[in-house]
C-alpha positions in Angstrom: -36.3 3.1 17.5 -34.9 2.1 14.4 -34.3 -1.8 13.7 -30.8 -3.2 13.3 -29.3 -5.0 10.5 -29.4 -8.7 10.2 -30.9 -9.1 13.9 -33.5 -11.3 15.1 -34.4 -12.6 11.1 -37.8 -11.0 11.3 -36.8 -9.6 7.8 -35.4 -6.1 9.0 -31.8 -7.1 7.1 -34.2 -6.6 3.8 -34.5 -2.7 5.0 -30.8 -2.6 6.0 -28.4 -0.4 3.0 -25.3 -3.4 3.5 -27.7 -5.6 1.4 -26.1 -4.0 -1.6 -22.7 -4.5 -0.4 -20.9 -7.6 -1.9 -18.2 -9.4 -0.1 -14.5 -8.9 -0.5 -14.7 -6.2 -3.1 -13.6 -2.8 -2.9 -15.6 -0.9 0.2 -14.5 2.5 -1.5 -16.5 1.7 -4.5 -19.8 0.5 -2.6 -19.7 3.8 -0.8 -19.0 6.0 -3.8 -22.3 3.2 -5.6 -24.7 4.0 -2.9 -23.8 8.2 -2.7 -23.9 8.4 -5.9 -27.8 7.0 -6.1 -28.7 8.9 -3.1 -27.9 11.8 -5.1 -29.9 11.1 -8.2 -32.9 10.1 -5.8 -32.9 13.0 -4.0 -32.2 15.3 -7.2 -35.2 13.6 -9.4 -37.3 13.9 -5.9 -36.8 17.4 -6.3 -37.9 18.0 -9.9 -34.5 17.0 -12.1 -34.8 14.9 -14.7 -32.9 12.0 -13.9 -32.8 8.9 -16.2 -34.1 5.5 -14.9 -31.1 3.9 -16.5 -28.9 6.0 -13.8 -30.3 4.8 -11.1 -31.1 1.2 -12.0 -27.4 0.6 -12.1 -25.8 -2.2 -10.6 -22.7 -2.3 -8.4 -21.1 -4.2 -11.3 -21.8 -1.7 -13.9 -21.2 0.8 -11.7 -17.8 -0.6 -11.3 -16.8 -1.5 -14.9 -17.6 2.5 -16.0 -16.3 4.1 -12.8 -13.6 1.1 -11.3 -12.9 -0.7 -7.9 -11.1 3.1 -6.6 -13.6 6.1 -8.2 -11.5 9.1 -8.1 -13.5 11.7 -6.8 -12.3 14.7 -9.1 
């Protein structure tokens, strides 16, 4: 059974994805931020050359090149 986020403080809120949400920004953006790696991880896991500097982008950047509401088109 998988272990919940942020109970008990045995260190499972280290595993938990809302780690790389920030408070009070945009929600939109932190989903579109965290799709948007799965993506690149699952295409370099299958043999595409993705660059590291694509997936070591921060929210922040992520947000300055993309902004708080990423249009999807």
């Amino acid at each position: 059974m998988a272990a919940k986020c942020g109970g008990g403080g045995s260190g499972d809120s280290d595993k938990c994805i809302t780690r790389y949400a920030d408070e009070g920004s945009c929600l939109e953006s932190q989903r579109y931020f965290l799709s948007r790696r799965t993506v690149l991880e699952m295409l370099r896991d299958r043999g595409y050359d993705v660059s590291d500097s694509e997936l070591a982008l921060s929210l922040a950047e992520f947000r300055s090149i993309f902004g708080d509401k990423p249009d999807p088109e």
